[in-house]
FITORMAR-207330 format. One record per residue (C-alpha): residue in three letters; x, y, z. Coordinates in steps of 0.5 Angstrom, whole numbers, plus 2048, in hexadecimal, padded with zeros to 3 digits. Layout:
N
+------+-----+-----+-----+
! resn !  c1 !  c2 !  c3 !
+------+-----+-----+-----+
!  Ala !   X !   Y !   Z !
...
+------+-----+-----+-----+
END
This chain:
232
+------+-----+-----+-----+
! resn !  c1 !  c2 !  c3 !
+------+-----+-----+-----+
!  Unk ! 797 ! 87F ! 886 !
!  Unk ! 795 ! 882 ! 88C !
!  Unk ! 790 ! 87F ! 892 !
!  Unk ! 78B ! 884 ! 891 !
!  Unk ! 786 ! 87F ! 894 !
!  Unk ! 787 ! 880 ! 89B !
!  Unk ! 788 ! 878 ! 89B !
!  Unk ! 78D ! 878 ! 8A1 !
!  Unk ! 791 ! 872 ! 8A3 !
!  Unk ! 792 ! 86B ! 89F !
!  Unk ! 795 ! 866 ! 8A3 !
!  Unk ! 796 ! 860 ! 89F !
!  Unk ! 795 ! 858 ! 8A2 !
!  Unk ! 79A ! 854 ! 89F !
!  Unk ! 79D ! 85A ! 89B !
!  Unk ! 7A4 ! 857 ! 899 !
!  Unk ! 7A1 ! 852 ! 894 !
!  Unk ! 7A0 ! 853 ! 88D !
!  Unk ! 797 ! 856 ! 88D !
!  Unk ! 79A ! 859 ! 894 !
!  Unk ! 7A0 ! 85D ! 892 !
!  Unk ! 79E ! 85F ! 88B !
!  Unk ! 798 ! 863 ! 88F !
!  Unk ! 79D ! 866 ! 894 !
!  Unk ! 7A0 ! 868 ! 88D !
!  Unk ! 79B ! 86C ! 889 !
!  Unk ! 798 ! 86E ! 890 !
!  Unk ! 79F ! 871 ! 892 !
!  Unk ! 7A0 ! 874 ! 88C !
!  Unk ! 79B ! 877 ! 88A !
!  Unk ! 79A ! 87C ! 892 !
!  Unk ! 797 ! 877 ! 896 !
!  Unk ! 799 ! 875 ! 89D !
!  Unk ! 79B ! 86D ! 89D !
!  Unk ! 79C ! 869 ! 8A3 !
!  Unk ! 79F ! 862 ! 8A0 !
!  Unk ! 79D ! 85D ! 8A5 !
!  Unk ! 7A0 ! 856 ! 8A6 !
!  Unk ! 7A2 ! 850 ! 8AB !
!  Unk ! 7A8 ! 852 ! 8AD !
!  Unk ! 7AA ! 85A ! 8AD !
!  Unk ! 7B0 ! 859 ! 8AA !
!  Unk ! 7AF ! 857 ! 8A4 !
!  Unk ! 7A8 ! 85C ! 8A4 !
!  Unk ! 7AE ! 862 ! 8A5 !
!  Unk ! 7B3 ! 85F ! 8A0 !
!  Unk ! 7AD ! 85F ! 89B !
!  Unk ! 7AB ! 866 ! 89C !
!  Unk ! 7B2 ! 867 ! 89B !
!  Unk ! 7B2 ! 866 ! 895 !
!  Unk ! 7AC ! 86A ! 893 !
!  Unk ! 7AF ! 870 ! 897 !
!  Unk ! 7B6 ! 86F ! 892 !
!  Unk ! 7B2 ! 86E ! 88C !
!  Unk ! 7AD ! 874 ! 88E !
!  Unk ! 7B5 ! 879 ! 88E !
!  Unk ! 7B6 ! 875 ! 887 !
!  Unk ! 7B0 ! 879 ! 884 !
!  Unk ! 7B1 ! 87F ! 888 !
!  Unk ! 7AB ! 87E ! 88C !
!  Unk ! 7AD ! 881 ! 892 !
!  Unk ! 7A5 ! 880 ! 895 !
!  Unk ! 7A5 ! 87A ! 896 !
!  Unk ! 7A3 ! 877 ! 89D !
!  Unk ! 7A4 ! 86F ! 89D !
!  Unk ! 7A6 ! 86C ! 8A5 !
!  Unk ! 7A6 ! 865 ! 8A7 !
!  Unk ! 7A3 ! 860 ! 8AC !
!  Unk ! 7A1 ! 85A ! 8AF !
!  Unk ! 79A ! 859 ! 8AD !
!  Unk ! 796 ! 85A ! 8B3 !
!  Unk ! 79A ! 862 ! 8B5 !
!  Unk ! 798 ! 863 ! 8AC !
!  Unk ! 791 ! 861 ! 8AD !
!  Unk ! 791 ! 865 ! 8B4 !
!  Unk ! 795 ! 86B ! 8B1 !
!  Unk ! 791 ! 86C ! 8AB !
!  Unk ! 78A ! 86F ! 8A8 !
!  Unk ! 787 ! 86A ! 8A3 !
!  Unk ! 78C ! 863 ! 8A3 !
!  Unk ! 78D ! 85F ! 89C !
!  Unk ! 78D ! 857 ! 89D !
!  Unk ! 791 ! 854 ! 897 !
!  Unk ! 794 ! 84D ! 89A !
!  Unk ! 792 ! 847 ! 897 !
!  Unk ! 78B ! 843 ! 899 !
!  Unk ! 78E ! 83E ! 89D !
!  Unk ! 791 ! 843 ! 8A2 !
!  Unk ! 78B ! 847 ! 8A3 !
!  Unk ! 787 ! 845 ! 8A8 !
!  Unk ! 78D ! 844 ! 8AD !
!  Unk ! 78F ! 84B ! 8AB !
!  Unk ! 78A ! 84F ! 8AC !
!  Unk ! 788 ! 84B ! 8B2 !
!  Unk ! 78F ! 84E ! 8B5 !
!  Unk ! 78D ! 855 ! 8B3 !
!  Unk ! 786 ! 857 ! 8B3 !
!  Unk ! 786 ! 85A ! 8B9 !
!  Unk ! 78A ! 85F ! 8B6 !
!  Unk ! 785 ! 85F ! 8B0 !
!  Unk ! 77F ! 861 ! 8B4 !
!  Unk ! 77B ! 868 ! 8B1 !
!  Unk ! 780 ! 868 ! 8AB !
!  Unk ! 77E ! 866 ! 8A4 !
!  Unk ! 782 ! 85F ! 8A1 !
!  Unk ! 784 ! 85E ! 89A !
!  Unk ! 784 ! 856 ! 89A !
!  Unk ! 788 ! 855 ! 894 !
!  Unk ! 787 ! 84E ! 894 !
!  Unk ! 785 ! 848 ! 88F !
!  Unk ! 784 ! 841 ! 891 !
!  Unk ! 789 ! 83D ! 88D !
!  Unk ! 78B ! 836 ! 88F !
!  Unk ! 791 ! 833 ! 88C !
!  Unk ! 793 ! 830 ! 887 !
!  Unk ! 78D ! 832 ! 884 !
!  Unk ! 78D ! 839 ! 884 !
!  Unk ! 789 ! 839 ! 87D !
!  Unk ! 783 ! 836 ! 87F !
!  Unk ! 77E ! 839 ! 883 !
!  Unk ! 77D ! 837 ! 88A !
!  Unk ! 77A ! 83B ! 88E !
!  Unk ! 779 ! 83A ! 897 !
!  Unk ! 773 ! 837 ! 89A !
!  Unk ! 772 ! 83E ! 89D !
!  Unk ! 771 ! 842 ! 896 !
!  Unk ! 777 ! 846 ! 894 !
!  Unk ! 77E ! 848 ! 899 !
!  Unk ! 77B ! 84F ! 89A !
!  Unk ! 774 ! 84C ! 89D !
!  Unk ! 779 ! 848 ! 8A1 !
!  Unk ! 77D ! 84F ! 8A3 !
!  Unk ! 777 ! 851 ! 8A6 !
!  Unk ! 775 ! 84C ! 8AA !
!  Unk ! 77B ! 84C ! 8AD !
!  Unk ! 77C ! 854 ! 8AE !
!  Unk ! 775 ! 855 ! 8B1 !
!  Unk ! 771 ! 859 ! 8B0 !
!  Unk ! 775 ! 85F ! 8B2 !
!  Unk ! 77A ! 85F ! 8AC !
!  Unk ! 777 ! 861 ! 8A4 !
!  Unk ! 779 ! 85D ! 8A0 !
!  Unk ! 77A ! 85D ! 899 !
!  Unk ! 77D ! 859 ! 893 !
!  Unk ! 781 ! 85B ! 88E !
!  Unk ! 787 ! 85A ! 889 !
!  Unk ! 787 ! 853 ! 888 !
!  Unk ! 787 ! 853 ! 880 !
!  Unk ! 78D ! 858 ! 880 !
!  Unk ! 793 ! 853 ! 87F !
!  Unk ! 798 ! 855 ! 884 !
!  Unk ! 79E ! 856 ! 87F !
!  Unk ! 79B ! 85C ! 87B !
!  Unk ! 79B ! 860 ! 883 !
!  Unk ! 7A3 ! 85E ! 882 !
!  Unk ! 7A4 ! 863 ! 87C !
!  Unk ! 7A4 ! 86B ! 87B !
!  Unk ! 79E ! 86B ! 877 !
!  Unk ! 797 ! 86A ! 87A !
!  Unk ! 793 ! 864 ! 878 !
!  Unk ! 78F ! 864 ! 873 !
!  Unk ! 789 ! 861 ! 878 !
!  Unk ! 782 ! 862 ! 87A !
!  Unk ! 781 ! 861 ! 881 !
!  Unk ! 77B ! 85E ! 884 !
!  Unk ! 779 ! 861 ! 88C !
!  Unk ! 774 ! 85D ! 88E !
!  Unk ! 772 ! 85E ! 896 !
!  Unk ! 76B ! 85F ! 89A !
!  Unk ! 76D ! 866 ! 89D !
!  Unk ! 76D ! 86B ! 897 !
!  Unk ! 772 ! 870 ! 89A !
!  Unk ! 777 ! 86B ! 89B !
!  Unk ! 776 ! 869 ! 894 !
!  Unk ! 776 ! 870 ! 892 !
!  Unk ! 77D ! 871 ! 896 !
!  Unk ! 780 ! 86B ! 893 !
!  Unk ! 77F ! 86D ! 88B !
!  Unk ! 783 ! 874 ! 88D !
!  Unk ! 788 ! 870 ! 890 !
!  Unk ! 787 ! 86B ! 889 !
!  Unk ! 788 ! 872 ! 886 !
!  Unk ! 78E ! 873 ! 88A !
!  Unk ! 791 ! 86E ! 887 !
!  Unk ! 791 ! 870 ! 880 !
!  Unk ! 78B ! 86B ! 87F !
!  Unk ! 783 ! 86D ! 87E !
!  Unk ! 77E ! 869 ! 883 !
!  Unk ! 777 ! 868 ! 883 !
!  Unk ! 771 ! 866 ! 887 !
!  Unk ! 770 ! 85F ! 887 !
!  Unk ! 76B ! 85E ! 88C !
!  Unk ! 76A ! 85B ! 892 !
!  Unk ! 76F ! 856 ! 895 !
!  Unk ! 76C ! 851 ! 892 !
!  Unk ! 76E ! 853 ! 88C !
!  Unk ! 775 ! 851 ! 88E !
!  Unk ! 774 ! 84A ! 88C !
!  Unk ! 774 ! 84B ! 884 !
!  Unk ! 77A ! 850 ! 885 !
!  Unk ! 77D ! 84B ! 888 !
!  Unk ! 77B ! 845 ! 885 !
!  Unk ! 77D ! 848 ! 87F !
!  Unk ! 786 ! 849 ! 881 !
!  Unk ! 786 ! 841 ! 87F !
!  Unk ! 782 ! 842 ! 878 !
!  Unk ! 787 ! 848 ! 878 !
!  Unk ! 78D ! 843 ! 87A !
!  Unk ! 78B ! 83E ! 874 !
!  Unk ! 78A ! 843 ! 86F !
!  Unk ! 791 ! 847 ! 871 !
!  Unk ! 794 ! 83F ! 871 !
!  Unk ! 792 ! 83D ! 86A !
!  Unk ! 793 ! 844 ! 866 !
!  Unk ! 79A ! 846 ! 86B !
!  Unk ! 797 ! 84C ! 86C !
!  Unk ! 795 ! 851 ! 872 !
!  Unk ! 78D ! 853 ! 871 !
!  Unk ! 78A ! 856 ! 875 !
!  Unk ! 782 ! 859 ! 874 !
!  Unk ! 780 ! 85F ! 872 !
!  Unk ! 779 ! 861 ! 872 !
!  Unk ! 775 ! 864 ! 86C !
!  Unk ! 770 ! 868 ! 869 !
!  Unk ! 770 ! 86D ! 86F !
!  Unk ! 775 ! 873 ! 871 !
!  Unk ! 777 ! 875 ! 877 !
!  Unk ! 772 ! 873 ! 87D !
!  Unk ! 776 ! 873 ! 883 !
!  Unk ! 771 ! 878 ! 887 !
!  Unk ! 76B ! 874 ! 886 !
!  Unk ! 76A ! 86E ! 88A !
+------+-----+-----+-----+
END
């Protein structure tokens, strides 16, 4: 697949765990330009690395992946992609989100709070993303998305069979995110606004219950509509 949208630049906050680096992969793969962000610069390039090695593998001579530390990735990139845990959030985008300013933000974040993953226990403050823009400021977009996606299905050749729900109170940067969903192999769909984005993700902990009792890897999918990316 071509980046025929005209996305730009990706970099990837925390881009060598698993959601992270499993979206650096169908990204790169698929012809969009991906920045793997992480603490130390290293271990981003290392990363990186590996999806330039695997990138030869299939012939895919398109592919641009570099690595950073997190701050030069969120400077260096057009729209940035926050795939690390809950815990962590705050501080991390406390630590870069002057870079993030005039840019769109993907909060991929779920609240979980072990051991207890399964259960829903959302913040005082109503979802991680409403938490990523107050700590952003006004002058980033924020947008929530790929929460119900289990980040094992990113790892394989084949796209997950998953439904994306983009949620955000900007309507172009929600659009900018579906293509980016599409990008990645995936169909995406407007889902409000940020407020929305505490169902989606409450939801991960059903989903996290659900995959644990019948030893599965679900996803959602959407039914009784076709392809709507383009209408808000």
């Amino acid at each position: 697949m071509s980046n025929d949208h005209d996305i730009g630049v990706v970099g990837i906050i925390g881009g060598t765990g698993k959601l992270g680096f499993g979206l650096a992969r169908r990204w790169a793969l698929n012809g969009v330009r991906v920045i793997i962000g992480s603490r130390t610069a290293d271990k981003a390039l290392d990363a990186a690395a590996q999806l330039q090695e695997l990138a030869m593998q299939r012939d895919i001579h398109t592919a641009e992946v570099s690595g950073m530390d997190n701050f030069a990735a969120a400077q260096a990139a057009d729209i940035v992609a926050l795939t690390v845990p809950f815990s962590h959030q705050t501080a991390i985008l406390n630590e870069i989100k002057t870079a993030l300013q005039g840019k769109i933000l993907i909060d991929t974040t779920v609240p979980l709070v072990p051991p207890r993953v399964a259960k829903v226990q959302m913040p005082a403050a109503g979802s991680a993303a409403l938490i990523a823009q107050s700590v952003s400021g006004p002058g980033v977009r924020v947008v929530s998305a790929f929460q119900n996606v289990p980040a094992d299905l990113l790892q394989q050749d084949h796209a997950p069979d998953c439904d994306i729900l983009v949620c955000g109170n900007d309507k172009d940067a929600r659009e900018q995110v579906v293509a980016l969903v599409r990008a990645a192999g995936m169909r995406g769909y407007h889902a409000g606004s940020l407020d929305n984005a505490t169902a989606t993700e409450a939801l991960t902990s059903v989903l996290i219950f659900i995959n644990r009792y019948y030893k599965g890897h679900a996803g959602i999918r959407l039914t009784g509509i076709g392809e709507t990316s383009d209408r808000a």
